[in-house]
KETITI-154836 format. One record per residue (C-alpha): x, y, z; residue in one letter. Coordinates in steps of 0.1 Angstrom, whole numbers, plus 5000, padded with zeros to 4 digits. Layout:
REM KETITI-154836
XYZA ...
REM end
This chain:
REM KETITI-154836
818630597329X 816030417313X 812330407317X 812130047329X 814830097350X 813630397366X 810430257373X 811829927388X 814230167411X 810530357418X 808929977432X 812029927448X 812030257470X 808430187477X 808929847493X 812229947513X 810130167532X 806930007537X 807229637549X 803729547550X 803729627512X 807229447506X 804729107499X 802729307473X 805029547456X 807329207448X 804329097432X 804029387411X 807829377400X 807529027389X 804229137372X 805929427354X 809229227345X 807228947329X 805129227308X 808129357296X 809529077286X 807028937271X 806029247250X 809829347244X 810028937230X 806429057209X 808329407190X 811429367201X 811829707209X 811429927240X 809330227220X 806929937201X 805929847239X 805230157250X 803330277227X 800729977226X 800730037266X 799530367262X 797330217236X 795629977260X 795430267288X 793830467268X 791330227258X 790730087291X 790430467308X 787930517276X 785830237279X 785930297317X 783830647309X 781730557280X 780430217300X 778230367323X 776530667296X 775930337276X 774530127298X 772230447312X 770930487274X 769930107268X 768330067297X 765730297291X 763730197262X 761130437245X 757830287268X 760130317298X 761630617304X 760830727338X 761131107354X 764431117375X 765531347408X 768131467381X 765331707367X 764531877402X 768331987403X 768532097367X 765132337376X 766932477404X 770432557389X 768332727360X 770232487332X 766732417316X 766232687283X 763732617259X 760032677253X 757132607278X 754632377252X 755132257220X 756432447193X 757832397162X 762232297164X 764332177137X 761631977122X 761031757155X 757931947163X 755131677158X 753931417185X 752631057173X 749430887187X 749630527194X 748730437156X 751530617145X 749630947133X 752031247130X 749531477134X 748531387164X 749131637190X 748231557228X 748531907233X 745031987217X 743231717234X 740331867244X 740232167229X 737232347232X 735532667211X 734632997225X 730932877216X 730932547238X 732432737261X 729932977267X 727432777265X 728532517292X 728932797315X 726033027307X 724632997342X 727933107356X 727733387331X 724733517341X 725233507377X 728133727370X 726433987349X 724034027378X 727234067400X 729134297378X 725634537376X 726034597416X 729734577421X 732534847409X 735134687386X 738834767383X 739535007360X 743335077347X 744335487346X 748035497335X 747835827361X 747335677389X 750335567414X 751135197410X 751235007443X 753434767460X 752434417452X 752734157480X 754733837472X 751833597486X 749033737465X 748233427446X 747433537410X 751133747407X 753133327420X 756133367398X 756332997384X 759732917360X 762732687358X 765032867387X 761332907408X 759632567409X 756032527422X 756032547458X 756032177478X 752332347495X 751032497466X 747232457461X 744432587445X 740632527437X 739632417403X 736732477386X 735332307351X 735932477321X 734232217301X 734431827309X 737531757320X 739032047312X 739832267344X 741532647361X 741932797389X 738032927400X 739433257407X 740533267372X 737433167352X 735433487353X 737333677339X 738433417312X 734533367303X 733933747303X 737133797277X 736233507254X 732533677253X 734233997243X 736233837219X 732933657201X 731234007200X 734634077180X 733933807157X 737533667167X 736833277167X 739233127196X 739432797209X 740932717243X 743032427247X 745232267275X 744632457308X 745432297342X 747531987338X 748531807367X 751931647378X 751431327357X 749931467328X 752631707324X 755531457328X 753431237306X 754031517277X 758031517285X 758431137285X 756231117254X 758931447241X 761631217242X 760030947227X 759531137195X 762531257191X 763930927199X 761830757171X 763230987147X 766430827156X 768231087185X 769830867210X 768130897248X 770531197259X 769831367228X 766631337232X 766431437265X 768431747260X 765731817227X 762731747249X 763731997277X 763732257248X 760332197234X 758832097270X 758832307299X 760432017329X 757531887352X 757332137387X 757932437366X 755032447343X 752832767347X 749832467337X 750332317366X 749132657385X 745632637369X 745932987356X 748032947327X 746632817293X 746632807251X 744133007230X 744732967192X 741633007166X 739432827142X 741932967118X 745032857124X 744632577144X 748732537157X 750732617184X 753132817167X 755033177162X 752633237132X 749633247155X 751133577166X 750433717135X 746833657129X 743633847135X 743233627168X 746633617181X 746733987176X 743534067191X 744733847226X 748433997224X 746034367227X 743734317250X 744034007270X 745234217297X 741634377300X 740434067315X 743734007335X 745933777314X 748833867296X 750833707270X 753633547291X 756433537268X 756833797245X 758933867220X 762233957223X 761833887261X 763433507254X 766633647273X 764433727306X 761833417307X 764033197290X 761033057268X 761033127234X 758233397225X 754733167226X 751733417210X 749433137223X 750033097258X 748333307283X 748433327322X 746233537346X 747633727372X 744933957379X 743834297361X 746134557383X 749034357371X 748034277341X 747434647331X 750934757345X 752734417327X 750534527293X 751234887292X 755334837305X 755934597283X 757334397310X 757534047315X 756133867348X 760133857363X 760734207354X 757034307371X 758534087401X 761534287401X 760134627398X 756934607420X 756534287444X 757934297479X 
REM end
């Protein structure tokens, strides 16, 4: 039987047994009839017809799904794109893989100030030597000398039995794209230099390990510390922009920004106890800082001061951040010592020794 026969037997059935559609389906017969005939009239054959209908369907079903992804990308233009819910569920289901700050990828790796300079780098905005450093906090720095003259500091014997680390100790908060930063999450912050902030509990021992590393002659400069939830959404959207200036469409861009910007609510800078240390020397946030008399001299004995280099090498498959030899986080010299001397990253220290 033919097609168009079987299909008109098909309406048929369908308005025998359904009255209230009798009005309707005859409708739709008379529709189809007259499209038939009026294409069969167009090719004068039966196949010509069918195919141009599965033409059109096609199109229309196409058009249909590409509508809405169109109208999404030109309705956000490069000084409008806004951060969306759609983030918060990509953090939790752990589909965000990339690198935590910036970093160099594909040849997208430079930011651009508002004059257009590709050099620019909001990133190092602030940055700030071991020298000033010091110097700003001198009284502080003092004050703990006197402290550390009448006070027994922790010292690190591979012999002795490692403890049990509590999940609520607050320098150990395990902060990455499937664990966001708590809803109640706080801290006190305490002026590194202008505006340019950490955790308090964190800046002794951050002072005491850039002194140590001046006395070294290893000439580091501190940049991007605590960042709050604007500032670091501010870096994403500005991300996207880039990459969307170097011609990327927006949900290229997104997907590229996601990989060179760790997603807003998941950021260890958002803690106050994470932040980037390069060098007078190689003044970039790169892989080849790793390989420089600073970069080495941090990856060795940052943990002395407890802060470890929190994504290592080789570890991309465990943090899932590629390995940054600049970024640094404090989590307290006990765990620092164990991390250091395991070679373990922060999730694998989690697994092994926090209840």
């Amino acid at each position: 039987m033919p097609l168009k026969q079987r299909i008109l037997n098909k309406l048929s059935r369908i308005s025998r047994k359904n009255k209230l559609l009798r009005p309707v389906m005859l409708v739709v017969i008379f529709v189809f009839l007259a499209i038939t005939h009026f294409f069969a009239y167009l090719f004068r054959s039966w196949e010509k017809f069918a195919l141009i209908a599965a033409i059109l369907l096609v199109s229309v079903l196409g058009s249909s799904y590409a509508l809405p992804v169109i109208l999404d990308i030109n309705s956000v233009g490069e000084d409008s794109l806004t951060f969306t819910s759609s983030l918060d569920e990509m953090i939790n289901n752990g589909e965000l893989i990339g690198v935590d700050d910036d970093s160099d990828i594909e040849g997208f790796d430079s930011f651009t100030d508002d004059s257009g300079n590709e050099d620019y780098d909001p990133e190092l905005e602030g940055a700030v030597t071991v020298d000033d450093l010091l110097l700003i906090n001198a009284d502080l720095l003092e004050k703990m000398e006197y402290e550390l003259k009448n006070e027994e500091t922790y010292v690190y014997n591979q012999s002795d039995e490692i403890r049990r680390f509590s999940s609520d100790e607050w320098s150990i908060i395990l902060v990455n794209k499937q664990h966001p930063i708590p809803d109640d999450y706080s801290m006190t912050l305490a002026s590194i230099s202008g505006s340019m902030k950490c955790d308090e509990r964190a800046l002794p021992d951050l002072l005491n390990m850039l002194k140590k590393a001046k006395s070294d002659g290893v000439p580091l400069i501190v940049c991007s510390p605590y960042r709050d939830m604007t500032k670091q959404i501010s870096l994403f959207e500005r991300k996207i922009n880039a990459y969307m200036r170097r011609g990327l469409n927006y949900m290229d861009a997104y997907k590229m920004a996601s990989q060179a910007v760790t997603v807003p609510g998941a950021s260890e800078h958002q803690l106050g106890l994470a932040m980037d240390i390069y060098s007078a020397d190689h003044k970039s946030l790169n892989e080849a800082f790793g390989d420089t008399m600073s970069g080495k001299w941090l990856a060795h004995h940052s943990w002395e001061y407890g802060y470890i280099l929190r994504y290592p090498k080789d570890k991309e498959y465990i943090t899932s951040i590629e390995y940054e030899p600049w970024h640094f986080r404090y989590v307290g010299k006990e765990a620092a010592a164990i991390i250091y001397s395991q070679n373990l990253t922060l999730e694998e220290f989690w697994e092994m020794y926090v209840d």
